[in-house]
Backbone bond lengths (Angstrom), bond angles and torsions (degrees), N, CA, C in turn:
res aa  C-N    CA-C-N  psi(-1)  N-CA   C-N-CA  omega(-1)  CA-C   N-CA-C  phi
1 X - - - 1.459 - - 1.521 108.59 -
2 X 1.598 113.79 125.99 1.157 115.81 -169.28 2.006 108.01 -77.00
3 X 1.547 100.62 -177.74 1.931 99.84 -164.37 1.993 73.96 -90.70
4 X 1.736 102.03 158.34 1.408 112.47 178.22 2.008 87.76 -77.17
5 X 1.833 84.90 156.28 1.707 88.48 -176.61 1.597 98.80 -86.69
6 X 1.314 117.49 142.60 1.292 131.48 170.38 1.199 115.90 -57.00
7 X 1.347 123.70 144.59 2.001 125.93 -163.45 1.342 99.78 -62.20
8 X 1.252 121.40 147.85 1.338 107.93 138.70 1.767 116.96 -107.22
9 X 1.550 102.37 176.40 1.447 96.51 -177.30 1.269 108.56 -106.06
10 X 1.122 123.33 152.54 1.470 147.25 -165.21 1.435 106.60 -58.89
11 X 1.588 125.79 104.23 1.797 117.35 164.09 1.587 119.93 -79.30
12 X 1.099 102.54 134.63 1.865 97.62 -176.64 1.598 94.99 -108.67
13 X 0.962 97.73 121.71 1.508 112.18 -179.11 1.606 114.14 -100.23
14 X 1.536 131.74 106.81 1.214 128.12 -143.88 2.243 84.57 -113.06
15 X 1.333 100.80 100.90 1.505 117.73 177.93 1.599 109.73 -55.87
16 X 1.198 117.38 -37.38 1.541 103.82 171.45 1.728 132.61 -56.47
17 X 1.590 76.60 -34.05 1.938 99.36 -169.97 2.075 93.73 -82.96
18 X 0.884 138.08 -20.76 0.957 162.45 172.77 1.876 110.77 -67.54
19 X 1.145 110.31 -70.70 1.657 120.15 168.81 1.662 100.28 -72.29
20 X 1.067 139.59 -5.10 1.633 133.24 161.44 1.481 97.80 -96.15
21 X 1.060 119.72 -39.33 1.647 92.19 173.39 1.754 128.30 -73.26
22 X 1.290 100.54 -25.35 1.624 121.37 171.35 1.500 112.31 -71.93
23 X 1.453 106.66 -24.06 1.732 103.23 -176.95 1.855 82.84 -101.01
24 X 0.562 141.54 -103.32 1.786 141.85 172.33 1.744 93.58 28.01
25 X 1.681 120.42 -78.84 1.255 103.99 -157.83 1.865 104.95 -62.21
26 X 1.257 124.51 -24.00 1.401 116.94 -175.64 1.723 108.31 -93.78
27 X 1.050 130.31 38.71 1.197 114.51 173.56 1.636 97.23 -120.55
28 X 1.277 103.00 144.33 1.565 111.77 -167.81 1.520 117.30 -81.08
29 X 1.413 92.31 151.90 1.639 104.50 -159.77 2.171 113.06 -113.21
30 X 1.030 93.98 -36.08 1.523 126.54 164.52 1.318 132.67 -113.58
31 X 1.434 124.95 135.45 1.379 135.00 154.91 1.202 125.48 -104.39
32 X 1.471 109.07 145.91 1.472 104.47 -179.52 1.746 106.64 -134.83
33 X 1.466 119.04 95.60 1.726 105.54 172.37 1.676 121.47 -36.95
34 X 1.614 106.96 129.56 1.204 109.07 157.52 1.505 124.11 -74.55
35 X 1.355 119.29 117.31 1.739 112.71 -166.79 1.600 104.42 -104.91
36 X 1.916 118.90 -9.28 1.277 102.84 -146.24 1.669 86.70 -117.76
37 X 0.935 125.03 19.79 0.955 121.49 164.04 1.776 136.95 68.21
38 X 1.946 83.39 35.06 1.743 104.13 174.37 1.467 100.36 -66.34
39 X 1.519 98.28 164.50 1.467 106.45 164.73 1.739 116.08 -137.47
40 X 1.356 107.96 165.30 1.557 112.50 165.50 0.992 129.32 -90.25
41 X 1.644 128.56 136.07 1.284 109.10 -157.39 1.513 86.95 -118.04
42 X 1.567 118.20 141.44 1.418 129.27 149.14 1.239 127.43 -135.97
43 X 1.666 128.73 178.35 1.170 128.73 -157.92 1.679 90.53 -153.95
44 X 1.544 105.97 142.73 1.135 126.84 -179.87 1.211 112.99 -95.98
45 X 1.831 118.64 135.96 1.184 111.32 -166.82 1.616 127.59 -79.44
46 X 1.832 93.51 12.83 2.157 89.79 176.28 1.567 77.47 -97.33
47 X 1.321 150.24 -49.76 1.149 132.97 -151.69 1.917 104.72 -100.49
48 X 0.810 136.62 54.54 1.365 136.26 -170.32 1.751 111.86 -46.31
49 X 1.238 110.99 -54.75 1.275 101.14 173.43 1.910 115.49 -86.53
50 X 0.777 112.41 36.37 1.617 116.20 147.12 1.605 121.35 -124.14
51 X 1.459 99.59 127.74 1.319 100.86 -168.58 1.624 100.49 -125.13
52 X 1.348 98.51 148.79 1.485 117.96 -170.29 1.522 116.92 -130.63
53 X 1.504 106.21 138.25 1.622 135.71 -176.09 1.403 106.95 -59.44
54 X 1.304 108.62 133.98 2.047 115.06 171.35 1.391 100.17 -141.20
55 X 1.489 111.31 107.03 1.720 94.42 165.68 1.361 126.23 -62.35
56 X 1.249 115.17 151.20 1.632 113.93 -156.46 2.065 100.44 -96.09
57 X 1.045 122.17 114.03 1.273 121.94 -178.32 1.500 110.25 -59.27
58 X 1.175 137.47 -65.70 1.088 158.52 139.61 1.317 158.44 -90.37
59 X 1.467 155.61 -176.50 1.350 164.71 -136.12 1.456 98.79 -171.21
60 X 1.625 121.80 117.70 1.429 131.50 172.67 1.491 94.36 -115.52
61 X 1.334 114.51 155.69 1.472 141.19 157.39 1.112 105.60 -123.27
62 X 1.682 110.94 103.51 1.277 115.09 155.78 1.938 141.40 -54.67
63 X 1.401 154.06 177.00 0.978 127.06 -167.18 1.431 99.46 -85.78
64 X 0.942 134.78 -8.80 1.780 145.36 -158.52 1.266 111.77 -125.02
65 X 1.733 102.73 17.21 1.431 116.15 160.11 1.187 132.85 81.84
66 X 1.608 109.08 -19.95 1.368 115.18 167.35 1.618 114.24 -58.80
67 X 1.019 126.27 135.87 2.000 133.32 159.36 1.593 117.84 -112.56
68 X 1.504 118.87 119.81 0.902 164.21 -150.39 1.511 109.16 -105.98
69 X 1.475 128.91 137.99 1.274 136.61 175.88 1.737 77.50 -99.71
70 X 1.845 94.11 161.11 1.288 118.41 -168.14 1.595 121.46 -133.46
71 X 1.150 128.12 107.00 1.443 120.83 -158.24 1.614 103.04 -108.47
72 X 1.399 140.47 -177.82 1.381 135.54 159.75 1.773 88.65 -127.40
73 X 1.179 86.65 122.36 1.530 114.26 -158.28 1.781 118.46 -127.83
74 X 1.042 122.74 91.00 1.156 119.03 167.71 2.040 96.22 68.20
75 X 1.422 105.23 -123.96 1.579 102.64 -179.97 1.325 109.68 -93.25
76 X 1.101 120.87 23.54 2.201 104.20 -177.82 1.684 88.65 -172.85
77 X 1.723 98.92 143.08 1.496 110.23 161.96 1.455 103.25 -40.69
78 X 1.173 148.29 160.30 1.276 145.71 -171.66 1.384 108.79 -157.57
79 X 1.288 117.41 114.69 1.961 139.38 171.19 2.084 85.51 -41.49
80 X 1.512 126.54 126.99 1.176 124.80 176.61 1.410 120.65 -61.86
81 X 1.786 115.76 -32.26 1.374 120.07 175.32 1.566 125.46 -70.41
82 X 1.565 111.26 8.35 1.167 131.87 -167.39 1.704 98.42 -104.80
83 X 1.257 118.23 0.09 1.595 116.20 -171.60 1.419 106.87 -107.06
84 X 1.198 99.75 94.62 1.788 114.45 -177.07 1.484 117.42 -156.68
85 X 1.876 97.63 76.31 0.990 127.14 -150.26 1.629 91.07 -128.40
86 X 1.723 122.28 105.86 1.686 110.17 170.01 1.273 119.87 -53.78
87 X 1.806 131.11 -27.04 0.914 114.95 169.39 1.802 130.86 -100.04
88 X 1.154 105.36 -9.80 1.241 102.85 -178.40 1.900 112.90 -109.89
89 X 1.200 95.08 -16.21 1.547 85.84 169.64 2.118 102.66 144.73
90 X 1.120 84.11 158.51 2.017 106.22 -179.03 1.773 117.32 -128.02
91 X 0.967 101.77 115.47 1.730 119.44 176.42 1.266 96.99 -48.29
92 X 1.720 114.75 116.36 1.408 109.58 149.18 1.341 120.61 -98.11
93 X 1.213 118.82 -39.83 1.706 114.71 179.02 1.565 90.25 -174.07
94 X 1.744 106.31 -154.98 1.503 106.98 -167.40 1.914 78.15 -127.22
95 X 1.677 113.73 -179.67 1.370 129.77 -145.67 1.770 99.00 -170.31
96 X 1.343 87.46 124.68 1.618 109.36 -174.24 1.580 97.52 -98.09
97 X 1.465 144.93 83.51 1.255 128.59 -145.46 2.076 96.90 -82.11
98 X 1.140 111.78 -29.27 1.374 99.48 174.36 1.495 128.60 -87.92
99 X 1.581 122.01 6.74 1.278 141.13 134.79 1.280 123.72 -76.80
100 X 1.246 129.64 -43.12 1.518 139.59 -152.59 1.450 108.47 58.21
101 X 0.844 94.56 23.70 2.305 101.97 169.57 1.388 101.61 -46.15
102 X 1.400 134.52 -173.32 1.331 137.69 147.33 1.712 78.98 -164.15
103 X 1.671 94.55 147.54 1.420 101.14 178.98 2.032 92.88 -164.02
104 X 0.824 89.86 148.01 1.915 125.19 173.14 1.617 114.87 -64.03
105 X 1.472 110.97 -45.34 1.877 85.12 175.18 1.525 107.10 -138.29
106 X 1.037 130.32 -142.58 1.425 109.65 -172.08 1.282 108.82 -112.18
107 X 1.691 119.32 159.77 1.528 123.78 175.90 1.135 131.07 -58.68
108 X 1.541 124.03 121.22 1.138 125.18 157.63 1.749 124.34 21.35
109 X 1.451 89.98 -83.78 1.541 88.49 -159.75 1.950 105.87 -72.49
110 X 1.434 108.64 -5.30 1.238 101.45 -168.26 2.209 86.72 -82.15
111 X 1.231 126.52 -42.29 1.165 131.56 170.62 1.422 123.17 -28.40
112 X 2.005 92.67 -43.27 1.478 79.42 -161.67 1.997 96.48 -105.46
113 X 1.336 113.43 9.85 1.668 127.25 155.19 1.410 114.28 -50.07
114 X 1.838 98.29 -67.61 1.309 94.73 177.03 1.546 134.44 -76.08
115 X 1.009 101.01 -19.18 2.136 89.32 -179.88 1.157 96.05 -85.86
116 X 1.981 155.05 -38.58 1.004 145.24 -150.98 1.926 85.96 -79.14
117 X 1.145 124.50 -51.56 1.542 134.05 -173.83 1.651 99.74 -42.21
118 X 1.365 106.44 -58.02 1.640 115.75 -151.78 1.776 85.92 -76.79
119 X 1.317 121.49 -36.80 1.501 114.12 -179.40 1.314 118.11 -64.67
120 X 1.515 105.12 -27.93 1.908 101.79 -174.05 1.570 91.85 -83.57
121 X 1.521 141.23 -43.82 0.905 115.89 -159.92 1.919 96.47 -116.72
122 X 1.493 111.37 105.80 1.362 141.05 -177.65 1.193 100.77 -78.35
123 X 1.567 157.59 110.32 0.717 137.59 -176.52 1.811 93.74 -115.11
124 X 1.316 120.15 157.88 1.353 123.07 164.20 1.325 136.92 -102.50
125 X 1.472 129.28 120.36 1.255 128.79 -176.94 1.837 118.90 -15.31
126 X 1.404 101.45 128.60 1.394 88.93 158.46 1.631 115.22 -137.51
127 X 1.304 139.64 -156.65 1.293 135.58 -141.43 1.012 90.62 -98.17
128 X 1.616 126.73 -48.06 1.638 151.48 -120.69 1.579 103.96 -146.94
129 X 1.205 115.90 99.20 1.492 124.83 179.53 1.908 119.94 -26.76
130 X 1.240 132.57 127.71 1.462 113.55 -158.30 1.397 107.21 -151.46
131 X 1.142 117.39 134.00 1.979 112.50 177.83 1.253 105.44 -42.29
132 X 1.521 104.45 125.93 1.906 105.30 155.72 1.325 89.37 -122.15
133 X 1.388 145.43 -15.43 1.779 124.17 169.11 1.349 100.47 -156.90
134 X 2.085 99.32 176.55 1.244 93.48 167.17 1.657 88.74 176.04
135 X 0.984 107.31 155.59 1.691 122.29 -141.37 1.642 107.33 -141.00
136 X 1.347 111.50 128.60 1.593 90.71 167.57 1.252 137.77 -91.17
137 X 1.223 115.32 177.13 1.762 122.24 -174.63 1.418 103.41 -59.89
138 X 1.258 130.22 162.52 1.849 120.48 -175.94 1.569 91.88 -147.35
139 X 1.800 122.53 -5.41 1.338 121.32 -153.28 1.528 115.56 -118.16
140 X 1.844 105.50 -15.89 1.376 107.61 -171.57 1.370 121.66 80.84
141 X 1.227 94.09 13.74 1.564 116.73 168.96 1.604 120.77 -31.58
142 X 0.884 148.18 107.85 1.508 153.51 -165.03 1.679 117.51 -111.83
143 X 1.455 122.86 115.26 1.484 115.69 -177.68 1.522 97.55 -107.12
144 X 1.207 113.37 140.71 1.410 129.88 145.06 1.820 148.27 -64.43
145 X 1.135 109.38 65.35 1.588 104.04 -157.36 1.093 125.76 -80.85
146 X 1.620 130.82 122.90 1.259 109.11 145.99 1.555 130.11 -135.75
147 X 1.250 121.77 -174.90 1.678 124.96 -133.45 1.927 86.05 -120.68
148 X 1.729 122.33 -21.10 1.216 91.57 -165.51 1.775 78.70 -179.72
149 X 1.600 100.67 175.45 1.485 122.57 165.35 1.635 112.71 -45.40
150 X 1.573 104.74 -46.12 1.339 108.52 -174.51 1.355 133.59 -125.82
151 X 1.176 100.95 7.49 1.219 129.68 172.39 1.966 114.20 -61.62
152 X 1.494 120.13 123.84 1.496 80.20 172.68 1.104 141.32 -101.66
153 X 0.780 170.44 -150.90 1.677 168.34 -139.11 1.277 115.64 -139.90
154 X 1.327 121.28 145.41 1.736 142.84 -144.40 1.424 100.34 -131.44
155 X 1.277 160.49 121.07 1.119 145.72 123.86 1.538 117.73 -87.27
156 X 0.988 97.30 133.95 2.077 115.23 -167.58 1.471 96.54 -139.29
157 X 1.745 96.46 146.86 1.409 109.12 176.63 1.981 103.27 -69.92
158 X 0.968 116.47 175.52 1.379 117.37 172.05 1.844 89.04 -121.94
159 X 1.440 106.12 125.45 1.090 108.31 153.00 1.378 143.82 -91.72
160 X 1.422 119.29 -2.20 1.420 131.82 -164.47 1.647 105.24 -161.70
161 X 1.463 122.76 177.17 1.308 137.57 172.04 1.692 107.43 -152.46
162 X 1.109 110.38 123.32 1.741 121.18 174.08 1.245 119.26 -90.18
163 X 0.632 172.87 -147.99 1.731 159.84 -98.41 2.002 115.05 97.82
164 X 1.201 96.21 97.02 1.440 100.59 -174.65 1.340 123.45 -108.14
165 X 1.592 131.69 149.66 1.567 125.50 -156.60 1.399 113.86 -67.14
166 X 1.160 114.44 -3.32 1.660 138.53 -171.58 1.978 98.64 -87.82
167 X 1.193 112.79 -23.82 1.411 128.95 -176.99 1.735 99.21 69.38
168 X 1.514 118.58 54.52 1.667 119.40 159.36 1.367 75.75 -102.62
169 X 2.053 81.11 175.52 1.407 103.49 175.55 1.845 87.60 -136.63
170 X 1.316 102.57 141.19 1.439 109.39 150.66 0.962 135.17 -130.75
171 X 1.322 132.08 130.67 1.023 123.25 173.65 2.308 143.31 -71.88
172 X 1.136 114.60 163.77 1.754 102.65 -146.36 1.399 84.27 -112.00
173 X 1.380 119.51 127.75 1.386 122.65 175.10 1.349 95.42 -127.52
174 X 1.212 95.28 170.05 2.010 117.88 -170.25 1.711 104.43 -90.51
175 X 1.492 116.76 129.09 1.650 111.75 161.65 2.122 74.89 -103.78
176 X 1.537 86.81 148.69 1.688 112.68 -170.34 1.289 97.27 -113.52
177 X 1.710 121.01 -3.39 1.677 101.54 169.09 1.385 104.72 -96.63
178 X 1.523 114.54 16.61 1.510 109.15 -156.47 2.112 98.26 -118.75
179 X 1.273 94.30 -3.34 1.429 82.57 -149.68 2.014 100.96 -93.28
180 X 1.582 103.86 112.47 1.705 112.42 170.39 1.272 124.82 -59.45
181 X 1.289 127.97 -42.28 1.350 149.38 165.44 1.867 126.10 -120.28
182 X 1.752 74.34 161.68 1.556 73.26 -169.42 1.469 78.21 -131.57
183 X 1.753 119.37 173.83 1.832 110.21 -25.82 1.428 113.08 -56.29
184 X 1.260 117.79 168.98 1.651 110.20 -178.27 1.388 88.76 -102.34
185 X 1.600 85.13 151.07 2.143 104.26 -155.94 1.869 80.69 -122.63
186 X 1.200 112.12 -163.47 1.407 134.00 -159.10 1.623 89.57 -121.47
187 X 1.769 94.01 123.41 1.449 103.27 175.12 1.890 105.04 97.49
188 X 1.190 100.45 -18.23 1.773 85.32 164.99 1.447 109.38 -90.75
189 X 1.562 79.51 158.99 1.626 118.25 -168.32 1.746 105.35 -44.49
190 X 0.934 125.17 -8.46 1.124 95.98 -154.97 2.190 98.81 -126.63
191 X 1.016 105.14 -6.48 1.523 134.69 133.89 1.921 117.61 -16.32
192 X 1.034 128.37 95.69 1.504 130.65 -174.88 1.609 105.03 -140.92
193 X 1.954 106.69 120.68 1.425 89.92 168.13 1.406 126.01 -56.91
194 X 1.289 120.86 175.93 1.468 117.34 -159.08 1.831 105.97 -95.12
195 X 1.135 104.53 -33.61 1.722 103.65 163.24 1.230 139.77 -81.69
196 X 1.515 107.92 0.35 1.515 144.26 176.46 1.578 95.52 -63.19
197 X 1.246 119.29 -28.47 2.154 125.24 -149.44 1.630 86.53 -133.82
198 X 1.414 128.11 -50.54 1.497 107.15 -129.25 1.867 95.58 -134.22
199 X 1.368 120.91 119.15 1.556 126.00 175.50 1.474 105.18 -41.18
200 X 1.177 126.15 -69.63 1.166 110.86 -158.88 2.203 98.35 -123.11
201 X 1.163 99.77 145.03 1.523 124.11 178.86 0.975 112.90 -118.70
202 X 1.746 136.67 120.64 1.586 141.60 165.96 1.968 94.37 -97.94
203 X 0.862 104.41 168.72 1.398 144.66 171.26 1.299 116.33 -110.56
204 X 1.757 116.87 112.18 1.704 101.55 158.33 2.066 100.81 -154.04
205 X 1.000 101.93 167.12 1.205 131.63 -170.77 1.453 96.28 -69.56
206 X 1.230 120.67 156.59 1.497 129.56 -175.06 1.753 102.73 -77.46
207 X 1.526 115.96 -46.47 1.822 101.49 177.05 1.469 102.05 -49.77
208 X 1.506 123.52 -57.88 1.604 113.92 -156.67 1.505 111.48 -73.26
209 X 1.870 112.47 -20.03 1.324 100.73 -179.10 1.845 96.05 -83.81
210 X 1.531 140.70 -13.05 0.823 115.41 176.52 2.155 111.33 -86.60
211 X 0.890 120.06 8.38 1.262 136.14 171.76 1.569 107.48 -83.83
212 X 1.437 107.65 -80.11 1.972 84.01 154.86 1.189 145.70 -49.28
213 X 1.201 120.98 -4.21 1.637 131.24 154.00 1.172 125.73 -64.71
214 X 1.727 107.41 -42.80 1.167 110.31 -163.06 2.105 97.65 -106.68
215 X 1.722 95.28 19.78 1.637 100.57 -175.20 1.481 112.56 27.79
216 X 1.205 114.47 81.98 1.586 133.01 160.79 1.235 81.21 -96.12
217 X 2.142 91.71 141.01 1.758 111.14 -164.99 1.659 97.21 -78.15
218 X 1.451 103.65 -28.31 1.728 93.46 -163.13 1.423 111.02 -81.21
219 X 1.477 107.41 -9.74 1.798 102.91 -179.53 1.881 103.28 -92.50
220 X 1.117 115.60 -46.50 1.683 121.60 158.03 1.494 103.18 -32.39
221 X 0.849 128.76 -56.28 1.300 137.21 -164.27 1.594 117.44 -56.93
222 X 1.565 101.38 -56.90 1.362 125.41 178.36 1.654 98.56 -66.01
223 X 1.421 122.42 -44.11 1.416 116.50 -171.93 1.342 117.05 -61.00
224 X 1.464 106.43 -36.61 1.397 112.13 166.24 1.471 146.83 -26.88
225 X 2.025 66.89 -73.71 1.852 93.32 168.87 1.694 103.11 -54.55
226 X 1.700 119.47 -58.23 1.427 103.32 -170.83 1.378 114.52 -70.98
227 X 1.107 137.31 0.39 1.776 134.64 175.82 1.061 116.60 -62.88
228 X 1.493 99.03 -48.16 1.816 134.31 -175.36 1.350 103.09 -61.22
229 X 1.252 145.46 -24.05 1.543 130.63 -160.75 1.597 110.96 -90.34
């Protein structure tokens, strides 16, 4: 007859404090601009075997070390393996368009950019979420804003993206009653993240934001449908 097992005492495991430490190691710590002109490749789930080009805005390093291609996506810069959406599209990998490479995680030298970057500049916890970077747009990136049900709608170039110790990203749009000089550079006054002013923010590419400029019915159309959901 075996000895009785000795009690143990009860662990309370508090799941919130738990999902902040799990979101903590993946929230990004570094940026790195894409200059050379990789892209993301995805495929839509009525057309599966057609796959389509996204230039990649950026390179994140998460705190847990993983690095991430970076798209402006619908409402938020968006990690690419995060696009697994039946209607708008699924991450297949990333795309060297003047090789035709396709490859799974990111290049070398962008790897060894970001941890030597994130190592020189250590930044230390603070209470209150706070700029540690911020990089400009290279793509013509275009946000869509609006303030309400009835309010109407703004499309503005985005000139910049910030990077905060909290690991958001926001993006830097122009107030035009504010601006002293031109071109507007990074760090003038007149510079406002974009959720700082406006409820809701879309994301689009410079062809489709120049297609809503020039109100083509079938891209109006589509904006609609996605406004509406």
């Amino acid at each position: 007859m075996g000895n009785p097992l000795s009690p143990r005492s009860a662990q309370v495991i508090d799941l919130d404090t738990v999902r902040q430490r799990q979101f903590a190691k993946r929230r990004l710590v570094r940026l790195a601009p894409e200059l050379d002109g990789l892209e993301m490749l995805y495929h839509l789930a009525s057309d599966p075997e057609t796959l389509y080009g996204m230039p990649l805005l950026a390179w994140g390093l998460r705190e847990d070390g993983e690095i991430v291609g970076l798209v402006p996506w619908m409402e938020a810069l968006t990690p690419c393996h995060q696009l697994d959406d039946p209607e708008y599209g699924h991450f297949v990998g990333y795309r060297d368009p003047e090789t035709e490479e396709v490859f799974h995680s990111a290049p070398d030298h962008k790897v060894f950019e970001l941890e030597h970057a994130a190592a020189y500049f250590d930044y230390e916890d603070t209470s209150e979420p706070t700029l540690i970077q911020q990089i400009p747009d290279t793509q013509g990136t275009h946000a869509l804003c609006m303030d309400g049900d009835d309010a109407p709608w703004q499309l503005k170039q985005v000139f910049g993206w910030r990077l905060y110790s909290n690991g958001e990203i926001e993006s830097l749009l122009v107030d035009e009653n504010r601006i002293e000089s031109t071109p507007v550079l990074a760090g003038d006054a007149c510079l406002y993240p974009g959720h700082s002013r406006h409820q809701v923010v879309y994301f689009f590419q410079r062809v489709i934001a120049n297609r809503i400029k020039q109100e083509d019915p079938a891209t109006l159309e589509a904006l609609a449908l996605m406004v509406a959901r």
